[in-house]
Structure formats: structure tokens, C-alpha cells
VMD Tcl script that builds the backbone (N, CA, C; Angstrom):
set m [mol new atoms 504]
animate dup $m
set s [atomselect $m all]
$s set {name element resname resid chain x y z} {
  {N N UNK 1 A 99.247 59.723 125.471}
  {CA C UNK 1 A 98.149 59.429 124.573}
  {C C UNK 1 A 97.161 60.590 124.624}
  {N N UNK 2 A 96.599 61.088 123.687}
  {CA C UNK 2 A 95.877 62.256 123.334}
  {C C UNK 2 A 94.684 61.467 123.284}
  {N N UNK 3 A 93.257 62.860 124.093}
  {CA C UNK 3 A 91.789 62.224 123.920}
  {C C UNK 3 A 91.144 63.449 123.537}
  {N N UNK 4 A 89.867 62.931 123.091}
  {CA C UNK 4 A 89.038 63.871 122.473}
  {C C UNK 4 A 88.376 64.684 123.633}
  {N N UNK 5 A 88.076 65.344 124.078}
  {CA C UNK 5 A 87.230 66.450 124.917}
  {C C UNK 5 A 86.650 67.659 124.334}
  {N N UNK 6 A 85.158 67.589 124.555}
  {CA C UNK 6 A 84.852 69.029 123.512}
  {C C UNK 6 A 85.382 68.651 121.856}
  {N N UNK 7 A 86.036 70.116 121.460}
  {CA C UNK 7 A 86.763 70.030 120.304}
  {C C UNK 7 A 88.107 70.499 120.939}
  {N N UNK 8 A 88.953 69.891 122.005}
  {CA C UNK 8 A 90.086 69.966 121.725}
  {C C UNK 8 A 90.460 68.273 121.972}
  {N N UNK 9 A 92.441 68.541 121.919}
  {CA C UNK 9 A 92.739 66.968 122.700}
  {C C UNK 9 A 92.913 67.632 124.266}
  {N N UNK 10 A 93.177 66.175 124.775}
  {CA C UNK 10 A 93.104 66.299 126.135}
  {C C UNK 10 A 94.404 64.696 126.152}
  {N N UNK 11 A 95.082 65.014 127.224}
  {CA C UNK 11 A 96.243 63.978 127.265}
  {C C UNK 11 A 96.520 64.291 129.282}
  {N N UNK 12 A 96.802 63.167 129.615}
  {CA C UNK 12 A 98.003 63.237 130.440}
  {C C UNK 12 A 98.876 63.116 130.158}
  {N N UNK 13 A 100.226 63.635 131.163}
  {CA C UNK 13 A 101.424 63.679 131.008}
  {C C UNK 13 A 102.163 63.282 132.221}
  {N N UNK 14 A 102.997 62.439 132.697}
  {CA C UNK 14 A 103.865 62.126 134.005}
  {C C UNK 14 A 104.260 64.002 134.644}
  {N N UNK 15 A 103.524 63.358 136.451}
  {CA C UNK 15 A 104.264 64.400 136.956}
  {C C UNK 15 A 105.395 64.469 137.139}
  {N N UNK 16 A 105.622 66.474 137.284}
  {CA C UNK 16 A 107.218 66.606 137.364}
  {C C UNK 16 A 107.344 67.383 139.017}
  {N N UNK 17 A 108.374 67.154 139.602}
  {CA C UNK 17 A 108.399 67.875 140.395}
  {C C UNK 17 A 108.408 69.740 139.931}
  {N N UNK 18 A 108.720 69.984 139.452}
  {CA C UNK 18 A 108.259 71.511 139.263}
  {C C UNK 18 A 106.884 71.869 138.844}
  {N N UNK 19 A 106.086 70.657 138.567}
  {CA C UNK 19 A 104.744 71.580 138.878}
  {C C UNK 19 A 103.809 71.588 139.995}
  {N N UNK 20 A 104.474 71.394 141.124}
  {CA C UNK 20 A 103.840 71.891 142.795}
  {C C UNK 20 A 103.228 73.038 142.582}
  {N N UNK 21 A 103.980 73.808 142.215}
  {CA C UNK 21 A 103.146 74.922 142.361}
  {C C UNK 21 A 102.371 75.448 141.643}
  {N N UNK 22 A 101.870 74.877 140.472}
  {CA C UNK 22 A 100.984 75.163 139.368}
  {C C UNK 22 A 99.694 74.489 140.559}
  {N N UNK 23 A 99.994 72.833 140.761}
  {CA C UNK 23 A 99.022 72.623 140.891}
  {C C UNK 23 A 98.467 72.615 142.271}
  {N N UNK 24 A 99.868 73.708 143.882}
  {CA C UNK 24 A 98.906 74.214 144.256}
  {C C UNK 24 A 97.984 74.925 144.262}
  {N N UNK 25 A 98.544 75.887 143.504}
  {CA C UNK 25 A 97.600 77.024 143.143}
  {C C UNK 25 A 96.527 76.593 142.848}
  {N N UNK 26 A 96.125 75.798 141.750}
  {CA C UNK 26 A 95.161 75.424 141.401}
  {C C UNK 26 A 93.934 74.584 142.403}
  {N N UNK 27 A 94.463 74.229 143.110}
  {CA C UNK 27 A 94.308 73.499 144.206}
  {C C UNK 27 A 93.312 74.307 144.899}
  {N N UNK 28 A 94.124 75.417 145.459}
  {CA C UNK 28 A 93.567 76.747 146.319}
  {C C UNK 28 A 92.437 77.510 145.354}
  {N N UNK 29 A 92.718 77.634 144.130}
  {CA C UNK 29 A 91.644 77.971 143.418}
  {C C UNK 29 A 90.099 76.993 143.634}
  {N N UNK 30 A 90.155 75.942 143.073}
  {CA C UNK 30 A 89.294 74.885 142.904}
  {C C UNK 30 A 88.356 74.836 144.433}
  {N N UNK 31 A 89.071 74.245 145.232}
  {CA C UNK 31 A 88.662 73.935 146.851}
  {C C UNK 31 A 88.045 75.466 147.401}
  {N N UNK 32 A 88.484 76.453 147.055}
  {CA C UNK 32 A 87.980 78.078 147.806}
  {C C UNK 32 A 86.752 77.783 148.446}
  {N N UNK 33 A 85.793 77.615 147.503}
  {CA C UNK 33 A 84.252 77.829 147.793}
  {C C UNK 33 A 84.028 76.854 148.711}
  {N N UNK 34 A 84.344 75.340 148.985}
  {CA C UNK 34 A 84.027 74.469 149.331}
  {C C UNK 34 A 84.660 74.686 150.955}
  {N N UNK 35 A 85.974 74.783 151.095}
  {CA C UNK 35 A 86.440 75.086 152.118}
  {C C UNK 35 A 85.611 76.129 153.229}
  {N N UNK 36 A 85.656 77.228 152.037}
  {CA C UNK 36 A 84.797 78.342 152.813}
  {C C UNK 36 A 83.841 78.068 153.401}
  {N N UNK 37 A 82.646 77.156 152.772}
  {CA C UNK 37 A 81.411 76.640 153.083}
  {C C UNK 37 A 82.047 76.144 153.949}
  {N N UNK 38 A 82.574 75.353 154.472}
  {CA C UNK 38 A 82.973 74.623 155.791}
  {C C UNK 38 A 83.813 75.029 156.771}
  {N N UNK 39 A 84.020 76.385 156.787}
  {CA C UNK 39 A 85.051 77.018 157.422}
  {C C UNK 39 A 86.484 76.398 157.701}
  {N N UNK 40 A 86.563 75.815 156.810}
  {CA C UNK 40 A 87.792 75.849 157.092}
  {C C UNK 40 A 89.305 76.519 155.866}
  {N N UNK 41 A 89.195 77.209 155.062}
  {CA C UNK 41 A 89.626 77.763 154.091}
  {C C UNK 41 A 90.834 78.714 154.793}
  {N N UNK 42 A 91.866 78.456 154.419}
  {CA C UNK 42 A 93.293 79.206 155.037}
  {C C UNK 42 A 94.403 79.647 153.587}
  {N N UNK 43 A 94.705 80.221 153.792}
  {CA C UNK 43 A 95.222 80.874 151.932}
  {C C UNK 43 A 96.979 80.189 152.136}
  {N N UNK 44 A 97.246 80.119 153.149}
  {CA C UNK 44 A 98.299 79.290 153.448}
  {C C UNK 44 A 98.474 77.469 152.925}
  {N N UNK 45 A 97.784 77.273 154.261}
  {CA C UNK 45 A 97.489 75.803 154.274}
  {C C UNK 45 A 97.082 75.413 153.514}
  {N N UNK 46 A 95.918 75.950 152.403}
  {CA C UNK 46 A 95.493 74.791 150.978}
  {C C UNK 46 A 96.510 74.297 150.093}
  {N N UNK 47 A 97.407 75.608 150.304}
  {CA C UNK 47 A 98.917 75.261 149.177}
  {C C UNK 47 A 99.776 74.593 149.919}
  {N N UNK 48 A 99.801 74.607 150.585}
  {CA C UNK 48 A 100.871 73.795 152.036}
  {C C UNK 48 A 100.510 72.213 151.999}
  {N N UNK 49 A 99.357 71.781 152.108}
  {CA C UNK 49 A 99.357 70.529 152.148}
  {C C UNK 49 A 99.465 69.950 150.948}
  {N N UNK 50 A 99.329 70.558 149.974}
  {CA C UNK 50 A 99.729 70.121 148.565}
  {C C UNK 50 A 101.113 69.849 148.549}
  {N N UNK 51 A 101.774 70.873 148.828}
  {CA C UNK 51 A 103.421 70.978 148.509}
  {C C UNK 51 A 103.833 69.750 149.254}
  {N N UNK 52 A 103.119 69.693 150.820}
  {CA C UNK 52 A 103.662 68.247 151.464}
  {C C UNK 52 A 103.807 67.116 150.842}
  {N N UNK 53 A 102.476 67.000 150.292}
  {CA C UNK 53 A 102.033 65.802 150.042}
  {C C UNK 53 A 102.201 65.415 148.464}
  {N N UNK 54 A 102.827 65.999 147.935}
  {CA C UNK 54 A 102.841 66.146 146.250}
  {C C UNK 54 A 103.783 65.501 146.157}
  {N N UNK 55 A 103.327 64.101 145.289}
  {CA C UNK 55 A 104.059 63.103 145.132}
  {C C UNK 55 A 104.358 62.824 143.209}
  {N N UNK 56 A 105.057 63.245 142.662}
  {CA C UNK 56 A 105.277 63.486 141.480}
  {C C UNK 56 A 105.222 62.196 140.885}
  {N N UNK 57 A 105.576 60.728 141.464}
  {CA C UNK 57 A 105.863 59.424 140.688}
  {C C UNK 57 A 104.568 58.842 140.327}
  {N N UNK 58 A 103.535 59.751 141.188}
  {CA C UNK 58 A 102.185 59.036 141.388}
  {C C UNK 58 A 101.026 59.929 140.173}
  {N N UNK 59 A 101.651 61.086 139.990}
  {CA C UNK 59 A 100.978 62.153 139.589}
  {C C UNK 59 A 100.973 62.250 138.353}
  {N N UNK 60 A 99.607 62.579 137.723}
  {CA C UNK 60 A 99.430 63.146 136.227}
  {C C UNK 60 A 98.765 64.502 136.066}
  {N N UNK 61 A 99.917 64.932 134.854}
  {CA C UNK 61 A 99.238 66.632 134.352}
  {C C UNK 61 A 98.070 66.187 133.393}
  {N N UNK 62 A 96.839 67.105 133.692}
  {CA C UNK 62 A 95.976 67.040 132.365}
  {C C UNK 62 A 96.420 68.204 131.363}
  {N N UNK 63 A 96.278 68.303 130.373}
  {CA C UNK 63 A 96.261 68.754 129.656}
  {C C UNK 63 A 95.536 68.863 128.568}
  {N N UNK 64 A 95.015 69.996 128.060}
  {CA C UNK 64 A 93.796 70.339 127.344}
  {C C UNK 64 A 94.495 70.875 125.674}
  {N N UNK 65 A 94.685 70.452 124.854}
  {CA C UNK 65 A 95.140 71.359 123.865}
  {C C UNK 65 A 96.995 71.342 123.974}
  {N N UNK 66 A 97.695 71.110 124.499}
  {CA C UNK 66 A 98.932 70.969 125.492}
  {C C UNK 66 A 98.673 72.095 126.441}
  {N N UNK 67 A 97.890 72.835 126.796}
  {CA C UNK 67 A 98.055 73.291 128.144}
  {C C UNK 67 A 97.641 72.836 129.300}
  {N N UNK 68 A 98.337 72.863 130.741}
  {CA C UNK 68 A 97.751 72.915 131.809}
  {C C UNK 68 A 96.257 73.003 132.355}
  {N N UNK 69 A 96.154 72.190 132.309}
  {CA C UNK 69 A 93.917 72.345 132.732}
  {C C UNK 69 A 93.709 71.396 134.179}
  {N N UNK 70 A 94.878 70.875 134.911}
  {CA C UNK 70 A 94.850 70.274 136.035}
  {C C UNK 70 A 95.556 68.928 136.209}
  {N N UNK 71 A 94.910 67.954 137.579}
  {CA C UNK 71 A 96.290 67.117 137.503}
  {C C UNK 71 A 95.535 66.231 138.617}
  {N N UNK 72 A 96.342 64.780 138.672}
  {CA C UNK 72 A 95.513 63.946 139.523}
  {C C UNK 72 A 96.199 63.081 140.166}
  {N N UNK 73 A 96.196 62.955 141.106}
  {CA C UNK 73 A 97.532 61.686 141.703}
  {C C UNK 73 A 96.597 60.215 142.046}
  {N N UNK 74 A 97.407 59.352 141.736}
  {CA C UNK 74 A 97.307 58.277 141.902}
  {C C UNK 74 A 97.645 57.289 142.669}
  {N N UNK 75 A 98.005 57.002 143.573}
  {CA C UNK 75 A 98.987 56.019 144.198}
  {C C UNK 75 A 98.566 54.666 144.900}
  {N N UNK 76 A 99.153 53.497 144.781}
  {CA C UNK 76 A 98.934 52.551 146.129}
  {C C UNK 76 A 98.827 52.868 147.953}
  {N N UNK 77 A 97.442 52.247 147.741}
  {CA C UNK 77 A 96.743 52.770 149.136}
  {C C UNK 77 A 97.415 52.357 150.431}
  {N N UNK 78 A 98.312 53.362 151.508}
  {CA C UNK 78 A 99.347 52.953 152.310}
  {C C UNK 78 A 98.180 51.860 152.966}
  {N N UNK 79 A 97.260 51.660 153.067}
  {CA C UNK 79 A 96.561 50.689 154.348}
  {C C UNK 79 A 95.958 49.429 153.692}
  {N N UNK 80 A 96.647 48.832 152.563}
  {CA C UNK 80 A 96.461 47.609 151.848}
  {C C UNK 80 A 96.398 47.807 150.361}
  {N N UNK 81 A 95.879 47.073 150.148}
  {CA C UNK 81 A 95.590 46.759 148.562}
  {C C UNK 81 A 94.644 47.575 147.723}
  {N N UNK 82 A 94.845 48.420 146.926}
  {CA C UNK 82 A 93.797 48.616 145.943}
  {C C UNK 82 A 94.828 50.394 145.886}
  {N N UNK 83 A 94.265 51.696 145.408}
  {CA C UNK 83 A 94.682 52.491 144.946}
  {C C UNK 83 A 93.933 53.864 145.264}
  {N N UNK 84 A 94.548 54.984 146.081}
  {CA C UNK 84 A 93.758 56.236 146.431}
  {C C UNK 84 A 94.178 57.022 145.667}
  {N N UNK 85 A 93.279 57.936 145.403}
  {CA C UNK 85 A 93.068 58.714 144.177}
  {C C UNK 85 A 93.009 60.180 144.936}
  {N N UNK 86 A 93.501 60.910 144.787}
  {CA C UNK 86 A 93.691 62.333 145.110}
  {C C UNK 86 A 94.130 63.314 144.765}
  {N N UNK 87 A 94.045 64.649 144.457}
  {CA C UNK 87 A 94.258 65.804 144.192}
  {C C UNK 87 A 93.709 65.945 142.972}
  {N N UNK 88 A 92.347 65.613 142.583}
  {CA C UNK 88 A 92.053 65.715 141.399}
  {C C UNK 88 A 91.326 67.045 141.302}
  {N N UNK 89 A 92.062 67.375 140.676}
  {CA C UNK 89 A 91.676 69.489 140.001}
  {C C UNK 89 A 91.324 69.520 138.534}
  {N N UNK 90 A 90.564 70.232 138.093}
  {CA C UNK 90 A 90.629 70.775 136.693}
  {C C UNK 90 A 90.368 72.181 137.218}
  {N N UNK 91 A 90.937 72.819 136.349}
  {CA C UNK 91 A 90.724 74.392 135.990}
  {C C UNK 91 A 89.183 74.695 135.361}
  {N N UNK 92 A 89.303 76.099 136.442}
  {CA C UNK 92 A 87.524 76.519 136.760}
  {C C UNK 92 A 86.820 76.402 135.217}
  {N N UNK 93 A 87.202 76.756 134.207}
  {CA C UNK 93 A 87.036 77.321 132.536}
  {C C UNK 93 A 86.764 75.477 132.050}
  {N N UNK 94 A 87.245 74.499 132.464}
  {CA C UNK 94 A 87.115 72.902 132.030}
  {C C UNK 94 A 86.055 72.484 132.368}
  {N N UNK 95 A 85.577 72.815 133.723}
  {CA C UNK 95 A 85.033 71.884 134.275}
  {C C UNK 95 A 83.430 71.865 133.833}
  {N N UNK 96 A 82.793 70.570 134.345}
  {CA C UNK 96 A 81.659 71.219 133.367}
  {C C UNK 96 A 81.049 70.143 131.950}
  {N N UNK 97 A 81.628 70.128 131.643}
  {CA C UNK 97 A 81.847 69.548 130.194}
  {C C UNK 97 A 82.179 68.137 129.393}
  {N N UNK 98 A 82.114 67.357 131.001}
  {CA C UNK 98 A 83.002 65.977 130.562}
  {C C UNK 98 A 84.253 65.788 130.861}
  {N N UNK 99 A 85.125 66.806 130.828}
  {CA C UNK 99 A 86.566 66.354 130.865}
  {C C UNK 99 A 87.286 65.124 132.135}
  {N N UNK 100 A 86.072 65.874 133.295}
  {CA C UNK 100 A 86.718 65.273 134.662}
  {C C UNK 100 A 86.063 63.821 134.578}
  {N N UNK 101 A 84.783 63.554 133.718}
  {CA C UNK 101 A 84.468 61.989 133.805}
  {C C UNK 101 A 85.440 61.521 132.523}
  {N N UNK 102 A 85.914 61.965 131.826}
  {CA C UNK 102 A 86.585 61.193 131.404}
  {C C UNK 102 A 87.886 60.956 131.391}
  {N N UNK 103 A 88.901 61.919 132.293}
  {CA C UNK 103 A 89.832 62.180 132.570}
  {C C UNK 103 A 89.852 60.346 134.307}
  {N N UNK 104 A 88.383 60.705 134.804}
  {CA C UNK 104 A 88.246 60.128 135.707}
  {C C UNK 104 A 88.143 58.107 135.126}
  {N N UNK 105 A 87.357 58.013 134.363}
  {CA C UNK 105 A 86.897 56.923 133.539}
  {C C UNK 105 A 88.404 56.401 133.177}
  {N N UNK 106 A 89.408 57.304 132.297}
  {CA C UNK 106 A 90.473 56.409 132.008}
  {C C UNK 106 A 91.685 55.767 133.486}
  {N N UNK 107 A 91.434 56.751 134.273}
  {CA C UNK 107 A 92.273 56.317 135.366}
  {C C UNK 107 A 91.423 54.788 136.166}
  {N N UNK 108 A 90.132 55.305 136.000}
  {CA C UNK 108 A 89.433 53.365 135.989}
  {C C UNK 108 A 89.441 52.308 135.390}
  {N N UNK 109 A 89.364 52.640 134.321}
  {CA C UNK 109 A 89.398 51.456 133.543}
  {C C UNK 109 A 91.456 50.750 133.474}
  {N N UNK 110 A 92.473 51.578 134.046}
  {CA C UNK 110 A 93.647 51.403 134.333}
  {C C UNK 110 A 93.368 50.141 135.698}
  {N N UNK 111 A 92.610 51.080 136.465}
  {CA C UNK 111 A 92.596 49.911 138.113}
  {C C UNK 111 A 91.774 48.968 137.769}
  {N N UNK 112 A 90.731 48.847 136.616}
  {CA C UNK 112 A 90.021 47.772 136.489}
  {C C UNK 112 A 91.265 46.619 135.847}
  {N N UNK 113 A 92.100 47.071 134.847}
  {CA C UNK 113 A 92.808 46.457 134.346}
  {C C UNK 113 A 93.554 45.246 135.044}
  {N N UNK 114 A 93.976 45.932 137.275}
  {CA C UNK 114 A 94.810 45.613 137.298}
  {C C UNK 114 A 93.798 44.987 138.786}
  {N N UNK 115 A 92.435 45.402 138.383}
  {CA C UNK 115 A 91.858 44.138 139.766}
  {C C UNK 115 A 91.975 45.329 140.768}
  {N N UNK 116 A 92.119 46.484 140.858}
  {CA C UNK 116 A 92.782 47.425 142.282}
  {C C UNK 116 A 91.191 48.193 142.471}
  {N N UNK 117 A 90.867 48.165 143.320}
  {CA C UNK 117 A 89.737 48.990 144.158}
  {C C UNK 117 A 90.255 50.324 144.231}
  {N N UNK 118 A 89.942 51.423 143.962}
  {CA C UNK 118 A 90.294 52.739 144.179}
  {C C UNK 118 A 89.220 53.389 145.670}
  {N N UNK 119 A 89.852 54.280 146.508}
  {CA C UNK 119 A 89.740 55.150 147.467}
  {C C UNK 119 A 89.706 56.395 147.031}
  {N N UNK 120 A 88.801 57.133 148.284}
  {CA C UNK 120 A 89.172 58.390 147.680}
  {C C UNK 120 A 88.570 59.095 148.740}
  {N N UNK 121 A 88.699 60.606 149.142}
  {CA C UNK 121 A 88.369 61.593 150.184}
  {C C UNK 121 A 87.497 62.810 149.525}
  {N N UNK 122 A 86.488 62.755 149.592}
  {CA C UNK 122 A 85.613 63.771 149.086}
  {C C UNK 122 A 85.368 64.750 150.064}
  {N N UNK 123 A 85.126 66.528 149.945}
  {CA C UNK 123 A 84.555 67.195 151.203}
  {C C UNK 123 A 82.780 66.762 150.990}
  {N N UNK 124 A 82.681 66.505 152.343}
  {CA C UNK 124 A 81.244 66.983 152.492}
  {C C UNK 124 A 80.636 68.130 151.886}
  {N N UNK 125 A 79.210 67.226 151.203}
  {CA C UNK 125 A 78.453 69.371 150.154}
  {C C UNK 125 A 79.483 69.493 149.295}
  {N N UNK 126 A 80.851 68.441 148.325}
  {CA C UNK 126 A 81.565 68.874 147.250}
  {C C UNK 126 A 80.240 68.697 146.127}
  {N N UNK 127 A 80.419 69.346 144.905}
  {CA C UNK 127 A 79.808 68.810 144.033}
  {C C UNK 127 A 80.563 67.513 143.204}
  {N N UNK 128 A 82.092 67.263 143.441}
  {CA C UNK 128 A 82.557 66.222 142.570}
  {C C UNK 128 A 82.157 64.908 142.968}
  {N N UNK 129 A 81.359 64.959 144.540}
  {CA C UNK 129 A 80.660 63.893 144.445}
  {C C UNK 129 A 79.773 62.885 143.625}
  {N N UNK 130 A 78.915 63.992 143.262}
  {CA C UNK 130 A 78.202 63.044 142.097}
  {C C UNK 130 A 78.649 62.352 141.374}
  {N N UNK 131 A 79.857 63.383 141.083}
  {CA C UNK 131 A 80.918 62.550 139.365}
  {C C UNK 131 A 81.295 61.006 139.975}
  {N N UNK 132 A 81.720 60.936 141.353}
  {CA C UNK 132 A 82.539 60.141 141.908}
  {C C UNK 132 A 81.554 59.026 141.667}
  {N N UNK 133 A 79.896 59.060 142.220}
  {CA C UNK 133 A 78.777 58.241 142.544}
  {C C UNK 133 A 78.549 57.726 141.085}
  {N N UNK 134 A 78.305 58.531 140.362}
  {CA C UNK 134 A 77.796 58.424 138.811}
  {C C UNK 134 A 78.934 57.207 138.090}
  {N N UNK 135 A 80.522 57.300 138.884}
  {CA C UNK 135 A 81.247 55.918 138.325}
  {C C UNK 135 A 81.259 55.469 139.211}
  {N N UNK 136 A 80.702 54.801 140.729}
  {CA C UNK 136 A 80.467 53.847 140.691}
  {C C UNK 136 A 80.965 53.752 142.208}
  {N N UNK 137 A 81.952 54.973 142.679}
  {CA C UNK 137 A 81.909 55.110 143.914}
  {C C UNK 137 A 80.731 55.070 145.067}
  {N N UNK 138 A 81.154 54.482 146.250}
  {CA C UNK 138 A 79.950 54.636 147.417}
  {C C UNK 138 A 80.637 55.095 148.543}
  {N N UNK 139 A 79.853 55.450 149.594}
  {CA C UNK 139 A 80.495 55.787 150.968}
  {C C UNK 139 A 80.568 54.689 151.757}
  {N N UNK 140 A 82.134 54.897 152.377}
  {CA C UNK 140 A 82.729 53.920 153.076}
  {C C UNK 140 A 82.362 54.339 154.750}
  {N N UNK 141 A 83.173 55.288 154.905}
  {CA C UNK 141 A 82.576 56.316 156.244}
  {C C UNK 141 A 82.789 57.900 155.750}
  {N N UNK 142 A 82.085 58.453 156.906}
  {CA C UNK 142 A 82.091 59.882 157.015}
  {C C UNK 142 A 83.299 60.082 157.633}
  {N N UNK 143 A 84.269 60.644 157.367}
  {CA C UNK 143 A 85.459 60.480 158.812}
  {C C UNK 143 A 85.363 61.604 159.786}
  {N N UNK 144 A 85.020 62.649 159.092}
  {CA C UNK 144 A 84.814 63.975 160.374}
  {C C UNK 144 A 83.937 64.863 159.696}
  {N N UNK 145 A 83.696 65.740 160.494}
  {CA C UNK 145 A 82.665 66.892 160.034}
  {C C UNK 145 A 82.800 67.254 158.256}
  {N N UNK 146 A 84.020 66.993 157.913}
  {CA C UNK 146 A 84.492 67.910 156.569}
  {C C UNK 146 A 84.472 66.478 155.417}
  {N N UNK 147 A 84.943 65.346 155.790}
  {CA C UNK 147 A 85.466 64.632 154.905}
  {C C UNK 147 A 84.659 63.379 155.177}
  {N N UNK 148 A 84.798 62.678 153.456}
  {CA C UNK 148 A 83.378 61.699 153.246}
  {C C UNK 148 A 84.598 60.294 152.508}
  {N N UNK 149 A 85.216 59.113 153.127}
  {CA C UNK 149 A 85.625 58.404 152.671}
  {C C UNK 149 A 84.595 57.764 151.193}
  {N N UNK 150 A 85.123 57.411 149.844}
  {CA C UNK 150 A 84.449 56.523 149.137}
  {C C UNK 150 A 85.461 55.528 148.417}
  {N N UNK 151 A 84.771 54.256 148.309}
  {CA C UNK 151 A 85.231 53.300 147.573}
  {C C UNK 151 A 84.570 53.039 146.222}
  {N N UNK 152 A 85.620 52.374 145.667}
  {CA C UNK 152 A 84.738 51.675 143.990}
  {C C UNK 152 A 85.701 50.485 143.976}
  {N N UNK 153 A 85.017 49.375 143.596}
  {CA C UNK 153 A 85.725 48.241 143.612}
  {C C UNK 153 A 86.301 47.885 141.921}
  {N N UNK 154 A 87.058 47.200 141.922}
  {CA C UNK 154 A 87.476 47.063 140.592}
  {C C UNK 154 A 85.671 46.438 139.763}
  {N N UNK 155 A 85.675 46.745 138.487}
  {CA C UNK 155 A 84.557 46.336 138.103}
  {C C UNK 155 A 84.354 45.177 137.138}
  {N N UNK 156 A 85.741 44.715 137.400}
  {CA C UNK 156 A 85.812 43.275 136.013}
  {C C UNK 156 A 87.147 42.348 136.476}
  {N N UNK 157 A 87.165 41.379 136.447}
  {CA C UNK 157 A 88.638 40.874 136.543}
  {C C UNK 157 A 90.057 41.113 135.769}
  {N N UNK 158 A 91.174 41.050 136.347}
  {CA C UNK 158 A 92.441 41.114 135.620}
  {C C UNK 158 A 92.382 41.099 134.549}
  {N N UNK 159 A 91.382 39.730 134.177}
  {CA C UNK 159 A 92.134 39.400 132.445}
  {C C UNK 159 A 90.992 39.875 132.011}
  {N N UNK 160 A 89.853 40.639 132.449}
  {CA C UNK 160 A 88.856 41.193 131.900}
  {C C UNK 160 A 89.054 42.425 130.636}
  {N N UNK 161 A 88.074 42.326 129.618}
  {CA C UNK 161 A 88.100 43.279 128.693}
  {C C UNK 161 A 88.650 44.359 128.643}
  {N N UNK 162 A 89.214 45.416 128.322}
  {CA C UNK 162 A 88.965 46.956 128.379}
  {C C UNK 162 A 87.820 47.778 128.222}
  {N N UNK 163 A 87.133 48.519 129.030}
  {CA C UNK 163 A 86.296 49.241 128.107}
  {C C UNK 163 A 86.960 50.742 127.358}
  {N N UNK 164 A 86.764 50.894 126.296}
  {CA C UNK 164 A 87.284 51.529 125.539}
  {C C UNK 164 A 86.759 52.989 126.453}
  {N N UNK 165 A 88.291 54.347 127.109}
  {CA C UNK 165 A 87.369 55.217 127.473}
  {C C UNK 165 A 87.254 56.474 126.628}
  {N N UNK 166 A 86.621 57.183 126.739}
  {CA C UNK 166 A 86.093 58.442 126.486}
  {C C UNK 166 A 86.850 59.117 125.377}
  {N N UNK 167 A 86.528 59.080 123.880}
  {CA C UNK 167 A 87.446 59.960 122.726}
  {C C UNK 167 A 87.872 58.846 122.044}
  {N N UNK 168 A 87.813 57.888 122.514}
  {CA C UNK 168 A 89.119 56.663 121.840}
  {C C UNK 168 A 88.539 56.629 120.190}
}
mol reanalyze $m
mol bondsrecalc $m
mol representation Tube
mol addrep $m
């Protein structure tokens, strides 16, 4: 399904396993500054734990126009019920503009659909915090020096409405 952003479309697309490496890269791009600020930034390891952990069944490409502009995984939360949200990237040239709240907004209003609480791992001092707070996320715990657990609870019941998101 195609959305409005700016003046282009904007769509996800099911991940594939061959784009690991688009979206480590991107990955290592995005995180640089943030890492750095926290010393912990390794030109290895940012792409490394991606490649581990890159779960394609869970994963969506964004796409801006049909190109590549980033990607977001989704999955059921291994420690119960509800849904963690991770690897969410847009490309440096997107961001900015809306895309990531509304790229973010439709993957909610999906878990609102289905009653699922979403998770999620923010760095400490990220700026995508706000975005996270602004829908509705809060802090669960701090878990270590670097990383800031947050929750958002579903915001309506199962058989609750849709809210129509962003472009529709």
C-alpha cells in the first residue's frame, strides 16, 4: 500500500533476505553519531549485529518513491505478549519531515488493531526519542549506561476503530 509523504509515495514492502546489507549499512550510517557520543561506535560490530539479528519474516523496507529510504522490524516480544519494534532506520536525506511518524503511526495503529503493546530499545541522548514519546511511548527501565527500555500500550481495543494513518 502506497502513502503520501512530502510530495512523494512512501510504501512498505516485506523483508527479503538480501537486503541485510542495505540495511546494515544504513544502520551504521544512522547510529554513527549516537554511538560515538557514547563511546561505543565500532565500524565492525554496528553491521554485525544487524546481520545477526536480521530477521526478514518480521521486517519491512520503506520506501520513498520505490526507492530504499530504510526499514523496520517488527516482531512478537520473546518475553510475553505484545510486540518489539526494532531496527528502525530512515536514510539521513528523509528524516526530518514526517516520514518516521508516519511510517511509525501505521505500524501502531496495526498493534492497536490487534490489542499488542509494542516495546522498544532506544539509546540514551537518541533524538528518536521524542518521536517515540510524542506516540505515546514511556520509559519502562533504563537497562544500562547506553540503553533506555520503552513501552506503549495498545490504545483501543481489538474490535476498536481504525484510526486512519498518515496520507490515507
Amino acid at each position: 500500500m502506497d502513502y503520501v509523504y512530502g510530495e512523494a509515495n512512501w510504501s512498505l514492502r516485506p523483508g527479503r533476505a538480501e537486503d541485510v546489507e542495505a540495511v546494515a549499512e544504513l544502520r551504521a550510517v544512522v547510529m554513527r553519531d549516537d554511538l560515538v557520543r557514547l563511546g561505543r561506535y565500532d565500524e565492525h560490530r554496528v553491521r554485525q549485529r544487524l546481520r545477526d539479528g536480521f530477521s526478514p519474516a518480521y521486517t519491512s523496507v520503506v520506501e520513498v518513491g520505490g526507492v530504499f529510504a530504510g526499514c523496520v522490524t517488527l516482531r512478537p516480544y520473546e518475553a510475553g505478549e505484545g510486540l518489539y519494534l526494532e531496527h528502525f532506520y530512515l536514510a539521513p536525506e528523509t528524516q526530518g519531515r514526517g516520514l518516521g511518524t508516519a511510517v511509525l503511526r501505521e505500524l501502531l495503529d496495526r498493534a492497536d488493531e490487534e490489542g499488542n503493546p509494542v516495546s522498544l530499545v532506544v539509546l540514551k541522548g537518541s533524538a528518536a526519542r521524542r518521536l517515540y514519546e510524542r506516540e505515546g511511548f514511556t520509559v519502562e527501565s533504563e537497562e544500562d549506561p547506553v540503553d533506555v527500555l520503552m513501552v506503549r500500550e495498545a490504545t483501543r481495543p481489538v474490535t476498536g476503530p481504525r484510526r486512519p494513518a498518515a496520507g490515507r
